[in-house]
mmCIF file as Biopython writes it, N, C-alpha, C and O atoms, coordinates in Angstrom:
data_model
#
loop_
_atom_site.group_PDB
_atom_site.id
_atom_site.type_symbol
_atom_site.label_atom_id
_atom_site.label_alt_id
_atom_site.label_comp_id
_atom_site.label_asym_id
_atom_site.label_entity_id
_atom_site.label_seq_id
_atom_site.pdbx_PDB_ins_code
_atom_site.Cartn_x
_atom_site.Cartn_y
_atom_site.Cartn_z
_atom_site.occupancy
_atom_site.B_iso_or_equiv
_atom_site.auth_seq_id
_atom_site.auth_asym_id
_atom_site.pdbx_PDB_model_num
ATOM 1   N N  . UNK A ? 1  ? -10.354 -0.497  16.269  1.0 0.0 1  A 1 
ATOM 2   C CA . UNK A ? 1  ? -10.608 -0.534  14.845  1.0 0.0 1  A 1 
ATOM 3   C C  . UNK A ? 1  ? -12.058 -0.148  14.592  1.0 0.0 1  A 1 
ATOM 4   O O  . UNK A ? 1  ? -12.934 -0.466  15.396  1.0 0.0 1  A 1 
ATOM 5   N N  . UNK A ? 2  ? -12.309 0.511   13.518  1.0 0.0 2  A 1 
ATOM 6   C CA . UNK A ? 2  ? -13.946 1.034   13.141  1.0 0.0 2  A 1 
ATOM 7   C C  . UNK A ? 2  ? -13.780 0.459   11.732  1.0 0.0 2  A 1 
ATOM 8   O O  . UNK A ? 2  ? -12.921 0.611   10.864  1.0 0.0 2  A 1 
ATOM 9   N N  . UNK A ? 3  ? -14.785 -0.176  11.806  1.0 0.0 3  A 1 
ATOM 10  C CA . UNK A ? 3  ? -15.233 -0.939  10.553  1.0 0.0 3  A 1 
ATOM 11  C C  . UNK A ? 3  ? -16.195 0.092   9.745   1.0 0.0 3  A 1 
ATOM 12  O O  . UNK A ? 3  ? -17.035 0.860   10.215  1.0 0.0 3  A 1 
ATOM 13  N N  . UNK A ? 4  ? -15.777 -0.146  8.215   1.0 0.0 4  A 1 
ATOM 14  C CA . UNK A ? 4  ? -16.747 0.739   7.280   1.0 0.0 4  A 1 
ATOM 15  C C  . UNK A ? 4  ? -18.035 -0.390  7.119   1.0 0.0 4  A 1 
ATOM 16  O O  . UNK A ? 4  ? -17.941 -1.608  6.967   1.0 0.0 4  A 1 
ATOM 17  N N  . UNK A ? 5  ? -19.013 0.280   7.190   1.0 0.0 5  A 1 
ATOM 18  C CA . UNK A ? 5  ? -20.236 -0.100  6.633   1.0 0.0 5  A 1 
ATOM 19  C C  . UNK A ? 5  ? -20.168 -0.454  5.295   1.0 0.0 5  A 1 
ATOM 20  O O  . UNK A ? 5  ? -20.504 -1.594  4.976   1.0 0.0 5  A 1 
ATOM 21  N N  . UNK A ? 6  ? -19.898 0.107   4.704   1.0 0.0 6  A 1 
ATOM 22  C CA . UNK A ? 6  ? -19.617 -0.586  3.087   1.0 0.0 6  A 1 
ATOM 23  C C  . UNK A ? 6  ? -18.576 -1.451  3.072   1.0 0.0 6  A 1 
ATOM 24  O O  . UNK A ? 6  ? -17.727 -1.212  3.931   1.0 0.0 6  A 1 
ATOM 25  N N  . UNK A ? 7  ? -18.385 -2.318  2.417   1.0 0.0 7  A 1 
ATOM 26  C CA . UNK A ? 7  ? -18.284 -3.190  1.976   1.0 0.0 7  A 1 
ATOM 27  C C  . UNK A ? 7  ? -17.115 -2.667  1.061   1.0 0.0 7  A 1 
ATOM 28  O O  . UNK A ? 7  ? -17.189 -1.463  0.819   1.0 0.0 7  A 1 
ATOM 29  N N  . UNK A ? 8  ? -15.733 -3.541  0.341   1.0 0.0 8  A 1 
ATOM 30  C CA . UNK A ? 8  ? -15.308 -2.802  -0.786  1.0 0.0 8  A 1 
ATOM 31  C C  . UNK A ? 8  ? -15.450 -3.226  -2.177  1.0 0.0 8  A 1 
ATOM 32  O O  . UNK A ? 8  ? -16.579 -3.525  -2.566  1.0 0.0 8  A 1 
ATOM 33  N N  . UNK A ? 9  ? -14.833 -3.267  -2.675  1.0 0.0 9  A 1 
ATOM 34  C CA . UNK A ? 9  ? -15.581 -3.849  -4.931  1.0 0.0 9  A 1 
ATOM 35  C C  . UNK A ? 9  ? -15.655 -4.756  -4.763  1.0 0.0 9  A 1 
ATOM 36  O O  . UNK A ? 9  ? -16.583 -5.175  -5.455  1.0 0.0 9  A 1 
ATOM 37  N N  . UNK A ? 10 ? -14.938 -6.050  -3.810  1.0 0.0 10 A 1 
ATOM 38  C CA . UNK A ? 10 ? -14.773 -7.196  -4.089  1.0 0.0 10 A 1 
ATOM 39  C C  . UNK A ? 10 ? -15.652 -7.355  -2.529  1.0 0.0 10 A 1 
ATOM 40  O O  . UNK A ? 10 ? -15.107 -7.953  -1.601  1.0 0.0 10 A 1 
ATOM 41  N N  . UNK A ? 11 ? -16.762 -6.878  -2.404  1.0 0.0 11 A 1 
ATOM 42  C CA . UNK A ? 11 ? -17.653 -7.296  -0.825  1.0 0.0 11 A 1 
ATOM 43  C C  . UNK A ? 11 ? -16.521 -7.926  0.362   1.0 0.0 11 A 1 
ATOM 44  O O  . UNK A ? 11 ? -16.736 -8.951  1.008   1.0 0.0 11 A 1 
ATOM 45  N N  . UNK A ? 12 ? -15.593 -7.285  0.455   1.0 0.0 12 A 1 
ATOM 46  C CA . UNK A ? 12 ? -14.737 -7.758  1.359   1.0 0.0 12 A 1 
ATOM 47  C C  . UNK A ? 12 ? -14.954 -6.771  2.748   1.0 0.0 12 A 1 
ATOM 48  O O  . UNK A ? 12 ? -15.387 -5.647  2.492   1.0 0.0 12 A 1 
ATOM 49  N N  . UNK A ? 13 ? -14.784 -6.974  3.695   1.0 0.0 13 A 1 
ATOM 50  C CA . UNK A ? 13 ? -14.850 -5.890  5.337   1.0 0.0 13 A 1 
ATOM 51  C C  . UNK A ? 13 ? -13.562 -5.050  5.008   1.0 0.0 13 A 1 
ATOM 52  O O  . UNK A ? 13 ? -12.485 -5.455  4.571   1.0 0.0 13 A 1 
ATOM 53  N N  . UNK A ? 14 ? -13.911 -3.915  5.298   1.0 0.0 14 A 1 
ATOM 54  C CA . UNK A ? 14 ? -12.501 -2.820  5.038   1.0 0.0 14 A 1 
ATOM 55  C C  . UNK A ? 14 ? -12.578 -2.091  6.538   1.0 0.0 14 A 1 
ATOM 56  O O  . UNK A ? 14 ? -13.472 -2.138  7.383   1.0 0.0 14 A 1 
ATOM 57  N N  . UNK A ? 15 ? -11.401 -1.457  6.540   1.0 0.0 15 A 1 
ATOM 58  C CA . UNK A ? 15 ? -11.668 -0.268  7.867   1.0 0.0 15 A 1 
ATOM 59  C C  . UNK A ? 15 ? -11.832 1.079   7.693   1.0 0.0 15 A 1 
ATOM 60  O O  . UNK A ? 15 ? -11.517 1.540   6.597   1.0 0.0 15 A 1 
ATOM 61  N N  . UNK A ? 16 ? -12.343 1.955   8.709   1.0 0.0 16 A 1 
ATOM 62  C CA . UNK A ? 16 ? -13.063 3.086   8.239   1.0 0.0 16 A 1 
ATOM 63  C C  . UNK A ? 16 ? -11.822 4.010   8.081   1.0 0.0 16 A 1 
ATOM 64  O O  . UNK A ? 16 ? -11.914 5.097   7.509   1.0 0.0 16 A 1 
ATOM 65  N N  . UNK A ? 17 ? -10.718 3.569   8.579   1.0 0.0 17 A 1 
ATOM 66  C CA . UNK A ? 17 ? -9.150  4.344   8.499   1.0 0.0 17 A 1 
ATOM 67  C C  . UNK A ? 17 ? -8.263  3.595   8.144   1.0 0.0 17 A 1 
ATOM 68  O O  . UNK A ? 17 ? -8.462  2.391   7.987   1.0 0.0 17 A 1 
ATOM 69  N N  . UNK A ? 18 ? -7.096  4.179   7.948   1.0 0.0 18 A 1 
ATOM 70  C CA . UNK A ? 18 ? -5.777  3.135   7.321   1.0 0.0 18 A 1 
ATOM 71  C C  . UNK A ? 18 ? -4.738  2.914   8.541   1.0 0.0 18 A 1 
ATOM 72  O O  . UNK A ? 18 ? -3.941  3.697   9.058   1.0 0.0 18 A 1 
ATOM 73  N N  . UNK A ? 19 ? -4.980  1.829   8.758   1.0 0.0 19 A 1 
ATOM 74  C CA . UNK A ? 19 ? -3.774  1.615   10.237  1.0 0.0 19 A 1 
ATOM 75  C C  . UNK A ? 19 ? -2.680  2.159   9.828   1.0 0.0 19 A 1 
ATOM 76  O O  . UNK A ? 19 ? -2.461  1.981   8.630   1.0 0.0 19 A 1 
ATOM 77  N N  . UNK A ? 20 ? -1.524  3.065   10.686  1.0 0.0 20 A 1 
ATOM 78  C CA . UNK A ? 20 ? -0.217  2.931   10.408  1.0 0.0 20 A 1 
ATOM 79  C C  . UNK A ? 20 ? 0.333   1.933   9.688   1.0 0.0 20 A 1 
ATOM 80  O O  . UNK A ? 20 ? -0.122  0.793   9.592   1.0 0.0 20 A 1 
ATOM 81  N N  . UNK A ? 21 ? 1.503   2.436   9.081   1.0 0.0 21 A 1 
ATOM 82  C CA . UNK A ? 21 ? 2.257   1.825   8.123   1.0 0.0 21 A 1 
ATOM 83  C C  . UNK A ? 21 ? 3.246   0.883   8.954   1.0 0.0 21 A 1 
ATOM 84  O O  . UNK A ? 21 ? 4.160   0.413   8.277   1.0 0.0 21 A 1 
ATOM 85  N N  . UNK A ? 22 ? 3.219   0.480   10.476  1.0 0.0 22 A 1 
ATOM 86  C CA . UNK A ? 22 ? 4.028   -0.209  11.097  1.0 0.0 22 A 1 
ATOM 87  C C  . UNK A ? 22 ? 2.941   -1.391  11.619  1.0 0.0 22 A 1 
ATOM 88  O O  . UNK A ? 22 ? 3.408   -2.382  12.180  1.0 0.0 22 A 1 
ATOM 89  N N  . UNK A ? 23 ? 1.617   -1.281  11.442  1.0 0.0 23 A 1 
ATOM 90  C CA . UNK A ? 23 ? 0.874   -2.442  11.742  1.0 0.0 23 A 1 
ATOM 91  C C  . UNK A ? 23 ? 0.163   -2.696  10.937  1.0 0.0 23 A 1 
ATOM 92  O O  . UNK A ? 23 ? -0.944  -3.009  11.375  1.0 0.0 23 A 1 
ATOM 93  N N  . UNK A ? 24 ? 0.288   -2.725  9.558   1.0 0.0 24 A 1 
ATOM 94  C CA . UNK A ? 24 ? -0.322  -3.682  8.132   1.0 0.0 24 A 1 
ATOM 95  C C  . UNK A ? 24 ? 1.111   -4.271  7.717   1.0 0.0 24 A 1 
ATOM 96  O O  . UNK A ? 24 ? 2.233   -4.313  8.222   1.0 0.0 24 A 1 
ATOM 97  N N  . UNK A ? 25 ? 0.496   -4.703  6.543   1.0 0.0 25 A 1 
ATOM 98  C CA . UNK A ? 25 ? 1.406   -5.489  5.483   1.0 0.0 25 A 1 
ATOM 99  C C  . UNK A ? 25 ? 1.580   -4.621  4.701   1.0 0.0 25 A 1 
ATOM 100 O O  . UNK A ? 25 ? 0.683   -3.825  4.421   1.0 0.0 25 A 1 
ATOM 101 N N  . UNK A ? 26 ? 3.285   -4.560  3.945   1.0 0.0 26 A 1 
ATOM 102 C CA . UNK A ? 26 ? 3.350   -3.529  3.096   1.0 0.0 26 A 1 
ATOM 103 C C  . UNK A ? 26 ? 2.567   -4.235  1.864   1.0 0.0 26 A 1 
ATOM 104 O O  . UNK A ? 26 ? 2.727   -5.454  1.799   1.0 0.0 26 A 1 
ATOM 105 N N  . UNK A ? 27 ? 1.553   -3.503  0.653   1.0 0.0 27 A 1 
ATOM 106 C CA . UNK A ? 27 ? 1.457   -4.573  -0.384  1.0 0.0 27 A 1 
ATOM 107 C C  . UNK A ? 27 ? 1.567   -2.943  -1.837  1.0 0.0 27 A 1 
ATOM 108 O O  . UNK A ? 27 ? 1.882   -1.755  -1.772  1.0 0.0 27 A 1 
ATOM 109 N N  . UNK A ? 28 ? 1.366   -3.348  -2.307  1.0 0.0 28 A 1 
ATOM 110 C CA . UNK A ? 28 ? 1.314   -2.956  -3.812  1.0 0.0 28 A 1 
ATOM 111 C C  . UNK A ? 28 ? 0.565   -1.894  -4.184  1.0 0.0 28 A 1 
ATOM 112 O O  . UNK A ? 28 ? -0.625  -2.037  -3.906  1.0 0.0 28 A 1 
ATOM 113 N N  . UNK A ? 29 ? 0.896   -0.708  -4.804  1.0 0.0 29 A 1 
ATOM 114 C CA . UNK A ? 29 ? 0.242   0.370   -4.612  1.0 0.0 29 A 1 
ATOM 115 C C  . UNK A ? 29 ? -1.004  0.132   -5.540  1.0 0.0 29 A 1 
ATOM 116 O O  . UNK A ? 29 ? -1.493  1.261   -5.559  1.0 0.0 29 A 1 
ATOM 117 N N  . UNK A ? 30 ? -1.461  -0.317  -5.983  1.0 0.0 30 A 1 
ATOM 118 C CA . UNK A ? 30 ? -2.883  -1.209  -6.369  1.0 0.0 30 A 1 
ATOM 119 C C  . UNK A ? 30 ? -3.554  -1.953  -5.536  1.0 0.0 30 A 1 
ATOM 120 O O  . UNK A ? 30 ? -4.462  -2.604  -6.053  1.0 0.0 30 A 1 
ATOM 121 N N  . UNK A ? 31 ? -3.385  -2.081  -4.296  1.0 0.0 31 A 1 
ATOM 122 C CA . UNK A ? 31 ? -4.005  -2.864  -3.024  1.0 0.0 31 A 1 
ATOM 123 C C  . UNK A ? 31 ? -4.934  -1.644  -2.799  1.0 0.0 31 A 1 
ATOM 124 O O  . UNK A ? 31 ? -4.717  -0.510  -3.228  1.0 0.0 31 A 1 
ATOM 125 N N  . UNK A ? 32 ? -6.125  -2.086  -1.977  1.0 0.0 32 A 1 
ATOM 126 C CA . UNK A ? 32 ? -6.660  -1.856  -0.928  1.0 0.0 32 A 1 
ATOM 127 C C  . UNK A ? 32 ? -6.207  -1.364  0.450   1.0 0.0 32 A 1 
ATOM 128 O O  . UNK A ? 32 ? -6.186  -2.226  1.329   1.0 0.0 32 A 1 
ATOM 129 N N  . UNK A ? 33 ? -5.724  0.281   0.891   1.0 0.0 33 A 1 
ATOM 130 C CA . UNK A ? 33 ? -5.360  0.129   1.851   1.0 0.0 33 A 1 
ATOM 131 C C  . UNK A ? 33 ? -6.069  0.032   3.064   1.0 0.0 33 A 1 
ATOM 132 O O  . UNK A ? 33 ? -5.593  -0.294  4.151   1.0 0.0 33 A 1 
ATOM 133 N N  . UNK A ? 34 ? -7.339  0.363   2.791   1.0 0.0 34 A 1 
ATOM 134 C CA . UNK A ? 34 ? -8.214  -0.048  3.963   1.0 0.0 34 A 1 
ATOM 135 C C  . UNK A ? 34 ? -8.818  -1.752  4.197   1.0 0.0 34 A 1 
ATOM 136 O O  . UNK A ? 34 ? -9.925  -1.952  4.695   1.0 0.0 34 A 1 
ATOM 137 N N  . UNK A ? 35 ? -8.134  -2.597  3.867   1.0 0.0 35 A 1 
ATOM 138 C CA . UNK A ? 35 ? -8.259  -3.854  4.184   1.0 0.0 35 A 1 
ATOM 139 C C  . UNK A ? 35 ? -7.991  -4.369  5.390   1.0 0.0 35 A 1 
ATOM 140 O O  . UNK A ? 35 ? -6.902  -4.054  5.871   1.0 0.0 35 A 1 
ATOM 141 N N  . UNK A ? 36 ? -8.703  -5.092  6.023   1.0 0.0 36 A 1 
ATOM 142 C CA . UNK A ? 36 ? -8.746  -5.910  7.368   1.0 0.0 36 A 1 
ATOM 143 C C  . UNK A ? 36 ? -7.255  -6.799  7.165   1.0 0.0 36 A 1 
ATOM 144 O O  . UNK A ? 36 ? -6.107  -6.612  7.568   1.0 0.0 36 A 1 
ATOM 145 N N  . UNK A ? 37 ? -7.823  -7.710  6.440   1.0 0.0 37 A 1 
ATOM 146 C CA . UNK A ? 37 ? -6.458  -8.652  6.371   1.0 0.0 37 A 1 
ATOM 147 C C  . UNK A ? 37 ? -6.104  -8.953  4.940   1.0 0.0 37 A 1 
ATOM 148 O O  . UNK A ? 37 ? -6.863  -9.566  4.190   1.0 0.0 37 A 1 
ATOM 149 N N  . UNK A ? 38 ? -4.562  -8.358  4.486   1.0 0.0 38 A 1 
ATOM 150 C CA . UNK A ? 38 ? -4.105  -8.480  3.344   1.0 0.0 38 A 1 
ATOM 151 C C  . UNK A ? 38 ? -3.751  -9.908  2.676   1.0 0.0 38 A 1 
ATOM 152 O O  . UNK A ? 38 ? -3.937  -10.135 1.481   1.0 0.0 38 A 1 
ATOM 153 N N  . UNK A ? 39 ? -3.290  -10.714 3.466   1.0 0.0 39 A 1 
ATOM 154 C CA . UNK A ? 39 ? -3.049  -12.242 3.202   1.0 0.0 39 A 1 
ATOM 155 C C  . UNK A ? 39 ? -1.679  -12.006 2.301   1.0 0.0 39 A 1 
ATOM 156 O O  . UNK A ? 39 ? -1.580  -12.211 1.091   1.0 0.0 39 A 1 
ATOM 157 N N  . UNK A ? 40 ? -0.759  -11.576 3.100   1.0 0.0 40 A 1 
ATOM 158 C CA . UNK A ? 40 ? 0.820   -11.508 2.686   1.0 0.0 40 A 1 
ATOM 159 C C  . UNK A ? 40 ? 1.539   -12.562 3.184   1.0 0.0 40 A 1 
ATOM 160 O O  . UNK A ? 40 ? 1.265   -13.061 4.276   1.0 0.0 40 A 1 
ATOM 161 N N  . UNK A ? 41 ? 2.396   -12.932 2.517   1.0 0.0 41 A 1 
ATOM 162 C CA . UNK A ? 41 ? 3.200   -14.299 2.736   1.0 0.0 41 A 1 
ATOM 163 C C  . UNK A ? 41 ? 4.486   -13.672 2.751   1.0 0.0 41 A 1 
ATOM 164 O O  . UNK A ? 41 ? 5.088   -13.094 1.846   1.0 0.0 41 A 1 
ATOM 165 N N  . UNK A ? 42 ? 4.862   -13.934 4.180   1.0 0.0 42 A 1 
ATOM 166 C CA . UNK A ? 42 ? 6.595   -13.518 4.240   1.0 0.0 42 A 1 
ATOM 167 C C  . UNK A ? 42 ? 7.678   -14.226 3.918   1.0 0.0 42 A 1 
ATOM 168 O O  . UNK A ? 42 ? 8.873   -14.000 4.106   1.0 0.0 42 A 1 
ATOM 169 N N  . UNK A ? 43 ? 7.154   -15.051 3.444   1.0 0.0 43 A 1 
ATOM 170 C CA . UNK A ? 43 ? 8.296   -15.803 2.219   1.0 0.0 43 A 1 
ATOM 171 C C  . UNK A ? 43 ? 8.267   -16.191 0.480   1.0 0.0 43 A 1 
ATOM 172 O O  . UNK A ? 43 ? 8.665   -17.125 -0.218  1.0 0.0 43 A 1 
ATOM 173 N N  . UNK A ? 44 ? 7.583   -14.943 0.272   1.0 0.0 44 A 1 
ATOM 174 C CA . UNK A ? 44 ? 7.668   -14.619 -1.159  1.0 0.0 44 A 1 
ATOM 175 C C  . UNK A ? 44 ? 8.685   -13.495 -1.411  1.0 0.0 44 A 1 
ATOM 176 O O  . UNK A ? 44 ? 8.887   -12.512 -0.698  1.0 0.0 44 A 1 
ATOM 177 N N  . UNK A ? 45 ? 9.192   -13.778 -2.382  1.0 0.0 45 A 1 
ATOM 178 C CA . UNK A ? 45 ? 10.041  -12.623 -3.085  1.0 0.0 45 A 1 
ATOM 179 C C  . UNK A ? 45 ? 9.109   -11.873 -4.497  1.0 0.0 45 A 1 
ATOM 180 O O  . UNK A ? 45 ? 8.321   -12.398 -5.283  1.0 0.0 45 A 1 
ATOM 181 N N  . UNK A ? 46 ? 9.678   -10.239 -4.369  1.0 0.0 46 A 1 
ATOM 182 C CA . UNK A ? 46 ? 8.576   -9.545  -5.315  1.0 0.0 46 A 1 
ATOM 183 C C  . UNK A ? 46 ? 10.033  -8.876  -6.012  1.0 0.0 46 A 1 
ATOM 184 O O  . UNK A ? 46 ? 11.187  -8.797  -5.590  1.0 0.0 46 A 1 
ATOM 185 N N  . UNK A ? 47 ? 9.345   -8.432  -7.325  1.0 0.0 47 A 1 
ATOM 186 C CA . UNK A ? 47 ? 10.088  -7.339  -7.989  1.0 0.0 47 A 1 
ATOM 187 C C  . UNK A ? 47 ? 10.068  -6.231  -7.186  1.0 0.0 47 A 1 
ATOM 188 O O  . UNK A ? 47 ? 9.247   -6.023  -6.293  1.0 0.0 47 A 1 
ATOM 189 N N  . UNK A ? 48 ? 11.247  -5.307  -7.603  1.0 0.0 48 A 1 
ATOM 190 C CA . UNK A ? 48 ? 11.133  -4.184  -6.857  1.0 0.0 48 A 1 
ATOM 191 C C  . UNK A ? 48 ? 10.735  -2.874  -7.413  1.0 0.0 48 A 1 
ATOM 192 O O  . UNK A ? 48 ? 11.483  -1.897  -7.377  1.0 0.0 48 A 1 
ATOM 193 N N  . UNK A ? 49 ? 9.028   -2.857  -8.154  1.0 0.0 49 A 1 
ATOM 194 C CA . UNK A ? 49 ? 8.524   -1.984  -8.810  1.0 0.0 49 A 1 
ATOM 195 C C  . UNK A ? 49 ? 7.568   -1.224  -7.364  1.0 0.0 49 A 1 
ATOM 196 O O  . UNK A ? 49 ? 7.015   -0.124  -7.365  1.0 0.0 49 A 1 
ATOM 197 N N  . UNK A ? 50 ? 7.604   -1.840  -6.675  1.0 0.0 50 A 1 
ATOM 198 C CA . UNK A ? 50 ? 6.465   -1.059  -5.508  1.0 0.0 50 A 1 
ATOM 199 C C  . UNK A ? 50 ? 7.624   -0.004  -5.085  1.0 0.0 50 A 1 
ATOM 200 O O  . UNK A ? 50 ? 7.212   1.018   -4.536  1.0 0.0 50 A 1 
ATOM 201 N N  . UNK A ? 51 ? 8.974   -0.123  -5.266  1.0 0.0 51 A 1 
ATOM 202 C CA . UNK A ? 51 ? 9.758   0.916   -4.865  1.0 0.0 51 A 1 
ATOM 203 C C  . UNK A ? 51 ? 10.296  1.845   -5.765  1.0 0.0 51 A 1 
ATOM 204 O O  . UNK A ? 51 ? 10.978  2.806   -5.409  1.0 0.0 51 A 1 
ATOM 205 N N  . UNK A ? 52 ? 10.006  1.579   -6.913  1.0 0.0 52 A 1 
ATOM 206 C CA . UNK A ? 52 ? 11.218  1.834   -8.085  1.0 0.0 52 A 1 
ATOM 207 C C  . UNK A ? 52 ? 10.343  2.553   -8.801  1.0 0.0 52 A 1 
ATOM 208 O O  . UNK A ? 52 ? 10.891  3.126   -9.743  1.0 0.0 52 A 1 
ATOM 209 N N  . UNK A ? 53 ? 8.519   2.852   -8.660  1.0 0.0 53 A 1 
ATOM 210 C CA . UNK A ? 53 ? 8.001   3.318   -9.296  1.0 0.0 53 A 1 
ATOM 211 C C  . UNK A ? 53 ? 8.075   4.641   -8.629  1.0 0.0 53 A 1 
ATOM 212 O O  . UNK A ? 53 ? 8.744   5.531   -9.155  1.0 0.0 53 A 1 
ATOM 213 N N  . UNK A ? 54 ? 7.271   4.902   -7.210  1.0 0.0 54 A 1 
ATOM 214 C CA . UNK A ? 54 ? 7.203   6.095   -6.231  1.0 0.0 54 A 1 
ATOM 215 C C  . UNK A ? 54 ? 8.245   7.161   -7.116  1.0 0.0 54 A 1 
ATOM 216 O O  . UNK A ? 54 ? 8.104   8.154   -7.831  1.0 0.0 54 A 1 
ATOM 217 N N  . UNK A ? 55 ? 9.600   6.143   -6.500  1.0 0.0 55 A 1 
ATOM 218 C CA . UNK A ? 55 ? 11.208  6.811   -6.673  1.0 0.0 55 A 1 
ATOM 219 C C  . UNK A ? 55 ? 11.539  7.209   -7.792  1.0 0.0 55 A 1 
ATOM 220 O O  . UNK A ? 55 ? 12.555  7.902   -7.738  1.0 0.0 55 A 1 
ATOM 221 N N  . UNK A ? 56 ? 11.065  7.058   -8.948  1.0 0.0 56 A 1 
ATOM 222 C CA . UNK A ? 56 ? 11.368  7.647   -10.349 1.0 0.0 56 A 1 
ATOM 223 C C  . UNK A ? 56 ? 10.265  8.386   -10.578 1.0 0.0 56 A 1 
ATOM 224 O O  . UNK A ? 56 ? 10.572  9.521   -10.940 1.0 0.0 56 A 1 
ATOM 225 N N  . UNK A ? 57 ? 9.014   8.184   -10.507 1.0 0.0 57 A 1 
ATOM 226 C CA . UNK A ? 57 ? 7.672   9.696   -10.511 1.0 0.0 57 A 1 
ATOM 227 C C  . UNK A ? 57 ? 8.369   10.603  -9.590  1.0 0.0 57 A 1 
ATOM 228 O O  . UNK A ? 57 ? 8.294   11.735  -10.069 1.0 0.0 57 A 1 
ATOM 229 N N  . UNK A ? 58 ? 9.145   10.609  -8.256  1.0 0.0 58 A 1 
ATOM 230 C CA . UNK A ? 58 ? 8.664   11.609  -7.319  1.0 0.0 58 A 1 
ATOM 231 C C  . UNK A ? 58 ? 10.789  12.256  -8.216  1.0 0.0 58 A 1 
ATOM 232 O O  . UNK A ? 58 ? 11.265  13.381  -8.067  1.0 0.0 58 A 1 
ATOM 233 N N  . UNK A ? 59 ? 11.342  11.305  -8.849  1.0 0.0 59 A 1 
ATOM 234 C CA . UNK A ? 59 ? 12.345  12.172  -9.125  1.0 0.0 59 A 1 
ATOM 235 C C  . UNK A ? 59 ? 12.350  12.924  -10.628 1.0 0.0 59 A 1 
ATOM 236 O O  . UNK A ? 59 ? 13.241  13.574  -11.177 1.0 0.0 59 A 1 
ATOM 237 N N  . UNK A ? 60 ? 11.022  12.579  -11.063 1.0 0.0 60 A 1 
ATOM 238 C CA . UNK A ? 60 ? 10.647  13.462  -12.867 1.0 0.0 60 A 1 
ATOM 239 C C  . UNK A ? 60 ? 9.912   14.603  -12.099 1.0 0.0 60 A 1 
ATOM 240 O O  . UNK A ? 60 ? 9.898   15.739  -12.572 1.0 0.0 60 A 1 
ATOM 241 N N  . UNK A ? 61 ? 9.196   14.256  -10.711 1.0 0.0 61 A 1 
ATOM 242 C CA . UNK A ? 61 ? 8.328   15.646  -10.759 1.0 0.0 61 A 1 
ATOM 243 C C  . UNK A ? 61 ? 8.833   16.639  -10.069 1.0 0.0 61 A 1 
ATOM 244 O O  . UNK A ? 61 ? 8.214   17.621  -9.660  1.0 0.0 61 A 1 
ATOM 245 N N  . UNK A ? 62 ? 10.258  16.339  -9.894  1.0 0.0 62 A 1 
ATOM 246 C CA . UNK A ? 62 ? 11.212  17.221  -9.101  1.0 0.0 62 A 1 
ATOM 247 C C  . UNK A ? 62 ? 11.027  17.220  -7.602  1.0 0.0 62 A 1 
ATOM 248 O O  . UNK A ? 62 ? 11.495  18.098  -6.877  1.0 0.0 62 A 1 
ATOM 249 N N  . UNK A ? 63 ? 10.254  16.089  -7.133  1.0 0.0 63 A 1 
ATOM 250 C CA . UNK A ? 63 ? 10.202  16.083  -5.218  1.0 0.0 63 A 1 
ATOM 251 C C  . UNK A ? 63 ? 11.743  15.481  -4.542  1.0 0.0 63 A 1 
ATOM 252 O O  . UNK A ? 63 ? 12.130  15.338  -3.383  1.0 0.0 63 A 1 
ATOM 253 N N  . UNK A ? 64 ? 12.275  15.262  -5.674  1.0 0.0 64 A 1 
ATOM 254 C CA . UNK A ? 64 ? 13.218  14.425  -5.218  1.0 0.0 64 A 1 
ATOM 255 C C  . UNK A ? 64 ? 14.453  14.987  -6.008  1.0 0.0 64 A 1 
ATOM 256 O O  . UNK A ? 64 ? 14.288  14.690  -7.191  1.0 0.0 64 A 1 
ATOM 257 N N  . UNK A ? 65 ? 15.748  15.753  -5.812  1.0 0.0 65 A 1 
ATOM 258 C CA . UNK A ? 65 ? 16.624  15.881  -6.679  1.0 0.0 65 A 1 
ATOM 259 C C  . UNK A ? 65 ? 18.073  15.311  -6.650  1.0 0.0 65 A 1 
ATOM 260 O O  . UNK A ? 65 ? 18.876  14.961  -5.785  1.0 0.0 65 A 1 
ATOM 261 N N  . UNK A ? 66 ? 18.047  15.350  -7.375  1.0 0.0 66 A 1 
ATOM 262 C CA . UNK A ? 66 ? 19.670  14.827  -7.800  1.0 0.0 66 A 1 
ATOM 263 C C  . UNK A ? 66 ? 20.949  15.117  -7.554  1.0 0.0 66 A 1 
ATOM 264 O O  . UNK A ? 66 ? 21.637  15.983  -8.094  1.0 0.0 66 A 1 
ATOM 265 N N  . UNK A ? 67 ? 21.324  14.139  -6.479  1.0 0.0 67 A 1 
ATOM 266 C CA . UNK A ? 67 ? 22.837  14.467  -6.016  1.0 0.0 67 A 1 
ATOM 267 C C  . UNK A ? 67 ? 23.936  15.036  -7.134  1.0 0.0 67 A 1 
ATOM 268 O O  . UNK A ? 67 ? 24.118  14.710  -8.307  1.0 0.0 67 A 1 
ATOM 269 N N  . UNK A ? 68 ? 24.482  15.857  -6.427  1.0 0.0 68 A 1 
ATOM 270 C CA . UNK A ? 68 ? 25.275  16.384  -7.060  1.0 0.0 68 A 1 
ATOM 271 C C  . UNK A ? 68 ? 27.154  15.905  -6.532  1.0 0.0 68 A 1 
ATOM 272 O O  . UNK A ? 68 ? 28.109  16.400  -7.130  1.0 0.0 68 A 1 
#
């Protein structure tokens, strides 16, 4: 791990890269992805807008089309 010298908005330690998506916590596309430690609780339940947003932008901007 390489730590950034800066600091992030909230003076928290960040990393100078974004670990793979198989060794963080998934969190909220408003997170911090260069965060050390997210502080996710695997026994919370969330709405399902972290999925439902991507999936409806990426199917208005045509990345995604429609079964036929």
């Amino acid at each position: 791990l390489i730590f950034d010298p800066k600091p992030d908005r909230f003076d928290n330690l960040q990393l100078l890269y974004v670990l793979p998506a198989d060794e963080r916590v998934f969190d909220k596309w408003n997170s911090n992805p260069y965060a050390v430690v997210s502080g996710g609780n695997p026994n919370v339940e969330d709405d399902g807008s972290a999925y439902l947003l991507p999936y409806w932008m990426a199917r208005y901007h045509g990345f995604l089309a429609e079964q036929q």
